[in-house]
Every structure is written in C-alpha cells, then in structure tokens.
MARVEX-840192 format. One record per residue (C-alpha): residue number from 0; residue in one letter; x negated, y, z negated. Coordinates in steps of 0.2 Angstrom, whole numbers. Layout:
BEGIN
    k  r     px     py     pz
  NUM  A      X      Y      Z
...
END
This chain:
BEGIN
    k  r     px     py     pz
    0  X   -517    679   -534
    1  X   -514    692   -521
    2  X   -521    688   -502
    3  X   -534    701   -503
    4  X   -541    692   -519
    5  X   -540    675   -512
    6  X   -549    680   -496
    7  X   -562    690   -509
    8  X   -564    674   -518
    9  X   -569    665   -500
   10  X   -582    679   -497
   11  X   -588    680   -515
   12  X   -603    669   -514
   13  X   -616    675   -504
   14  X   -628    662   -504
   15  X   -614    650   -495
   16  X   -608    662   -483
   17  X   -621    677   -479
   18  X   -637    665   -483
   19  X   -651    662   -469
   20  X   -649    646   -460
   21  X   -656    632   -467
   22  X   -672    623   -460
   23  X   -672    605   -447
   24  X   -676    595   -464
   25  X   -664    603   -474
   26  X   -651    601   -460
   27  X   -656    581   -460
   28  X   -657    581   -477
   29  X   -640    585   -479
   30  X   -633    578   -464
   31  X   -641    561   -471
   32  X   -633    564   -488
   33  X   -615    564   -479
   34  X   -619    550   -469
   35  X   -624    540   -487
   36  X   -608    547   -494
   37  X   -597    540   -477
   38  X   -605    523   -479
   39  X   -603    521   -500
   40  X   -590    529   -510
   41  X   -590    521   -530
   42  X   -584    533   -544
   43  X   -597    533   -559
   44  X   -585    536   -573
   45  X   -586    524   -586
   46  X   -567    526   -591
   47  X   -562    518   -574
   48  X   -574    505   -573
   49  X   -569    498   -591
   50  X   -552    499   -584
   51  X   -555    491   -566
   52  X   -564    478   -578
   53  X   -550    474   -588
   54  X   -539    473   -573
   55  X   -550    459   -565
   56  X   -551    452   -581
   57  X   -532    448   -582
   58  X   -529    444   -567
   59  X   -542    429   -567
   60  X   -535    426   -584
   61  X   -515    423   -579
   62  X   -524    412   -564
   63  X   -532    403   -576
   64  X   -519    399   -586
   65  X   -509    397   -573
   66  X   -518    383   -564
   67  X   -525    376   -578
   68  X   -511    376   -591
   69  X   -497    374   -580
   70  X   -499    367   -561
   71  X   -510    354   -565
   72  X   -505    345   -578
   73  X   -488    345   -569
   74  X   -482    327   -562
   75  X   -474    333   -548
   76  X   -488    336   -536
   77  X   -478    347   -524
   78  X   -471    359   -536
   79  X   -490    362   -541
   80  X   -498    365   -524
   81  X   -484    374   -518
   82  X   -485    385   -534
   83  X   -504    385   -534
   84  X   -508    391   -516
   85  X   -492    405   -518
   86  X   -501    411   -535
   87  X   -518    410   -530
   88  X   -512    418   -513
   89  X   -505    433   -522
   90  X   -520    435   -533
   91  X   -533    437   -519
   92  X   -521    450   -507
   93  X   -520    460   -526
   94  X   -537    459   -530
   95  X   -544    463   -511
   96  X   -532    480   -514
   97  X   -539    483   -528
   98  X   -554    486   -520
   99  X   -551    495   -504
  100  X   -543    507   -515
  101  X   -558    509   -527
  102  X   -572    507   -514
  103  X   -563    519   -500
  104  X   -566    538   -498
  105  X   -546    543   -505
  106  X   -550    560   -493
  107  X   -564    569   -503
  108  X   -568    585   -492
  109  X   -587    586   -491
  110  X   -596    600   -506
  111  X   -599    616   -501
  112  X   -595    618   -483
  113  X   -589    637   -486
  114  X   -604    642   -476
  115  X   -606    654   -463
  116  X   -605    642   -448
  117  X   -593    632   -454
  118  X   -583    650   -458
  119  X   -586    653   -441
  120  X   -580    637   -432
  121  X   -562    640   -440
  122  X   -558    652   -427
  123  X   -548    662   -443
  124  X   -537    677   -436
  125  X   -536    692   -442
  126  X   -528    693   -461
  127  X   -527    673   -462
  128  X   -529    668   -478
  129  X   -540    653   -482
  130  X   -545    647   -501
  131  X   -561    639   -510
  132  X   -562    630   -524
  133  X   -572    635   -539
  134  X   -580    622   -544
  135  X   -586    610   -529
  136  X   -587    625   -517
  137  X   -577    619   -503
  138  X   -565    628   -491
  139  X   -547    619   -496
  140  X   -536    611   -482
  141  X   -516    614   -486
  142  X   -512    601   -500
  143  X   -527    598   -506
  144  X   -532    597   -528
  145  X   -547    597   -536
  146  X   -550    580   -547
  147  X   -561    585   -561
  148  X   -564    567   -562
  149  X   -571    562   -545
  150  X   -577    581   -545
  151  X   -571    585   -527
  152  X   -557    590   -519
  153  X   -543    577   -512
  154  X   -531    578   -498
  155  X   -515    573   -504
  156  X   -522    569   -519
  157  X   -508    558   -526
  158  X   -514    557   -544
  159  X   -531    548   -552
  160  X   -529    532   -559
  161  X   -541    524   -570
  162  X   -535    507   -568
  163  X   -542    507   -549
  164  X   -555    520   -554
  165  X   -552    532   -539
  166  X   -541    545   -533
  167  X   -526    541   -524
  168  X   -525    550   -509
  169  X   -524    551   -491
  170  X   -535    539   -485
  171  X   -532    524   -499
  172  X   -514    527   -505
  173  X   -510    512   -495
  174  X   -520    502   -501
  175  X   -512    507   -520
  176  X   -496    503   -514
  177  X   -500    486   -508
  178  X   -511    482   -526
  179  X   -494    486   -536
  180  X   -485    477   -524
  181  X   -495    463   -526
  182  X   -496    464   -546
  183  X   -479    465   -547
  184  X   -476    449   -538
  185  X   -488    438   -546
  186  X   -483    444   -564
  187  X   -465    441   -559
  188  X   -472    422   -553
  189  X   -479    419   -568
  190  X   -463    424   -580
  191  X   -456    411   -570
  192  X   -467    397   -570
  193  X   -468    401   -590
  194  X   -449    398   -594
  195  X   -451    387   -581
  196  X   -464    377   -592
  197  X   -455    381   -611
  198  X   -441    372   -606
  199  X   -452    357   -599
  200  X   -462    356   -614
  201  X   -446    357   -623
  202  X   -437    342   -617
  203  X   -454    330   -617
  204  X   -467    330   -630
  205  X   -480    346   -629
  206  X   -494    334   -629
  207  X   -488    326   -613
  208  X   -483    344   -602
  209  X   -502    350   -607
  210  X   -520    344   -608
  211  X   -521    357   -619
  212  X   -516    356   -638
  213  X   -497    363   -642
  214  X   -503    376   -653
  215  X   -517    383   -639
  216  X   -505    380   -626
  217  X   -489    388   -635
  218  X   -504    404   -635
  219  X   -510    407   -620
  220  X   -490    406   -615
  221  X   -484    418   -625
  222  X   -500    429   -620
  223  X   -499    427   -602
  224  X   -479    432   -605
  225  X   -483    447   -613
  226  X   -495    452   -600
  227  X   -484    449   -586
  228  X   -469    460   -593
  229  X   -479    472   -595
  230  X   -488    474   -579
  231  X   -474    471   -572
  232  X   -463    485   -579
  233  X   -479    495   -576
  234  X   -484    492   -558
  235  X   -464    490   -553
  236  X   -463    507   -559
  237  X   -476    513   -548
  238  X   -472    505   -532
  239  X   -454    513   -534
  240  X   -461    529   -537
  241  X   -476    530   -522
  242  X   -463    524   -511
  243  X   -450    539   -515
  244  X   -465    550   -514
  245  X   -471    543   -494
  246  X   -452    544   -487
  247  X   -453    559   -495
  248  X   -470    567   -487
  249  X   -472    575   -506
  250  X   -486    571   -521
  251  X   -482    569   -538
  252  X   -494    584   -540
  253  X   -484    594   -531
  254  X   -466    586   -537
  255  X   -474    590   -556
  256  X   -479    607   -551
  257  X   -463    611   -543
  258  X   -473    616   -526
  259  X   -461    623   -514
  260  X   -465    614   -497
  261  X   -476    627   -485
  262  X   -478    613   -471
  263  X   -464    602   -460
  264  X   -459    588   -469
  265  X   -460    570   -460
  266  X   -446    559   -460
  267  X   -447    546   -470
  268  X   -452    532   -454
  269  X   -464    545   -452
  270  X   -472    545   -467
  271  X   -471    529   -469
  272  X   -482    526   -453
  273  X   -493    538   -456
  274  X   -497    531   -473
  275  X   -498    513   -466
  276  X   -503    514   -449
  277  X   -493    511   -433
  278  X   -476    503   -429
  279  X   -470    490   -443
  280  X   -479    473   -443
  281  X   -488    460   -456
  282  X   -504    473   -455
  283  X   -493    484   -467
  284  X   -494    470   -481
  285  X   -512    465   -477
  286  X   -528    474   -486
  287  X   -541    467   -475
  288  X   -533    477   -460
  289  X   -546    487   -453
  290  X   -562    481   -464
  291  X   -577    484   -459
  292  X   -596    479   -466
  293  X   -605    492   -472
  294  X   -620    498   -467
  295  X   -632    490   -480
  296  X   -649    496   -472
  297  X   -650    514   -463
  298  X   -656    513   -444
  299  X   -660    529   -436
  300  X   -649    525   -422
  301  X   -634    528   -432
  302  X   -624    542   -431
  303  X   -606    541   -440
  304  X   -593    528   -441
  305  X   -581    527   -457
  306  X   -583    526   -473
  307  X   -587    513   -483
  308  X   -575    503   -490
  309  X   -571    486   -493
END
C-alpha cells in the first residue's frame, strides 16, 4: 500500500475521527471500561484455557509422583529433603510465571483510539504516515500485530501461545522466559531423580524402593519420563529461541516475515534489560518481582495504577 492509501485508510472512518464529541457519561463510561481492563486482563478462549489446564495438571502430577513415589519412600532422609524442597522450589517459581504471563496485559493497545482528539494529540507533521488496524480500530505503534486471538493489537507481539493462554509481548515476555526456564529445569530434575530411582529399585527389591506396587510404580515412572523429555525438549527449545530473539531486539513475527528493521536495534545488554528490568540481579529469575494486588472492589478515588496481573 502506497502512503496516500495508508493515510486514507487512517481517515476512512468517519465516525472515529470526524464524529461529535462524546458526552461526560460516555467519557466515564469508557474511561471506566479502561480502568476495568488495567486492573483484569484474562483471555476467554477456551483452547488456552484447556491448555493452561493441562499445564497445571502436569506439573502437579510430576510433583506428585515425585514426592510421593520417589522422595519419601527414600531411606536416606537427606537426599529427600534436599531433592524435595529443590523440586517443589522449582514447581512454584514455574507455576507463579505461568501466571504473570497469563494474567498480565502482554501490551494490548487500547480499541478504537483513532479519534479525532487522540489524532490530534500526536502532533503528526505534514505527509507523516500513521497506520490503523481494520479490525479492532486502533492507531498502530511501530512493531505492533494484530492477534486475531486476543482480538487486539500487541506491541512486540512475540507470538500467541496457547499453553499460557496469552500473547507474548512486551509487557509479559519476561515472565515466558522465566516459565520455560523454570519447566525446563524441573523436567530435567526429574529425569534424573527417575534413573536415579530405576537403578535403586533395580539393585533391592521394588516392593522395598516403593509404597506403591511394582507394577503402579514401574507406570507412573515411565509416564513421568516421557513427560519430562518432552517438555523438556519443548520448553529448551523455546528458552533458546526467546533468548536469540531479546539480544537480538527482533520478534519471531518479524524474523518469519522477513521484516527489514525500520528502528535502531538494542544491543543485546540492552535488550536484555529492557526485557527484564534494570542492572543484572536475582530479580531477573524471580516472578514475584513487582506484584501487586489487584484492585478487587472499584473506589471512586482511584485513578490509574498498572494493570492487573499476578
């Protein structure tokens, strides 16, 4: 598309620029609307939630068997504490960053603010061009995609993922690096701890290496392998891959689509801080940095304040 029809396609609809200015209540009807969206941010596509489901679902599984099947039926009592609180350590920093990045706003910019006023309040010089998507009617910042899923458009939208039922973005993609981080770790942990427990049950007798029965046990073994190779081949992968994307400063949108790059690239300790906030420290690795509450009941004396997510 040439400029003249992008800056058409900006001007085309003239309810959302040329329209009268709305009333005081629909001004607070739709400034409380956004301030409903900052606070809660949950995607309602039932896809992604069977998936984040699933995830939970195996997780508390491989603990189970884990603890139960492994640790402590175990006679030393330092190899199971040790091993328990490492597992279980594991599981809640993975599970906790599973949800920051499906409860946080990945950096949705808000419906239909190609209005007049906020036309206005971009200064635009003469022949600049901006765009508007089609379909959720919002002026697009640079690297911006539309995600027909989350029906909004995503600042460096990474990619949508099911398995955390949420975009990755700008505003969560940390929070996806640290859940395939932490996935790949305990999945590695318990590869280990299973060949660690075969060759135990091998040398004694299975009845005495389980409180389970041999055949259960020789089961949930195998099943909790399986599992763990293949999230860990899978999360691994990832990892690898959001990391070569931060250093670098370029989307897999944009490394599929071949997009040649129209801003300064970061370097990649740039990136890297940008993505995970500040100079390197333990906050880098940890999901509860900078949780908040949210704002369960709405008080008229609130204003702003982030968005929502836990």
């Amino acid at each position: 598309m040439s400029s003249g029809h992008r800056q058409r396609d900006v001007e085309q609809q003239r309810p959302l620029l040329d329209g009268e200015e709305d009333d005081e209540e629909a001004a607070a009807e739709r400034s409380s609307r956004s301030e409903a969206e900052r606070r809660l941010w949950f995607i309602r596509d039932c896809c992604g939630m069977v998936c984040a489901l699933i995830t939970w679902s195996l997780v508390f599984f491989a603990d189970f068997v884990v603890t139960f099947v492994m640790l402590l039926p175990s006679r030393s009592f330092w190899y199971a504490v040790v091993n328990g609180v490492l597992f279980n350590s594991l599981a809640v920093l993975a599970l906790a960053s599973h949800l920051r990045t499906m409860l946080t706003d990945p950096g949705a910019v808000p419906k239909g603010n190609a209005t007049k006023k906020y036309m206005e309040s971009l200064q635009l010089k003469p022949g600049e061009v901006v765009y508007k998507c089609p379909k959720c009617c919002s002026i697009k910042p640079e690297r911006a995609h539309h995600c027909s899923i989350c029906k909004r458009c995503i600042r460096k939208m990474d990619h949508h993922c099911p398995w955390v039922n949420n975009c990755v973005g700008e505003k969560n993609q940390r929070f996806f690096v640290l859940f395939t981080m932490y996935i790949s770790m305990i999945s590695s942990h318990a590869l280990a701890l299973c060949g660690y427990q075969f060759i135990t049950c091998v040398r004694v007798q299975w009845r005495e290496c389980s409180d389970f029965s041999p055949p259960v046990t020789m089961m949930l073994m195998i099943f909790l392998c399986m599992e763990a190779l293949l999230f860990f081949t899978f999360t691994a992968v990832m990892f690898s891959t959001q990391l070569h994307s931060i250093c670098n400063d370029e989307t897999e949108i944009e490394r599929l689509k071949n997009e040649k790059p129209t801003w300064e690239r970061q370097t990649r300790w740039a990136g890297l801080r940008s993505v995970f906030g500040g100079p390197p420290s333990l906050l880098w690795v940890s999901p509860f940095a900078g949780l908040k509450l949210p704002t369960l009941l709405p008080r008229r004396s609130w204003k702003g304040g982030a968005e929502f997510s836990v």
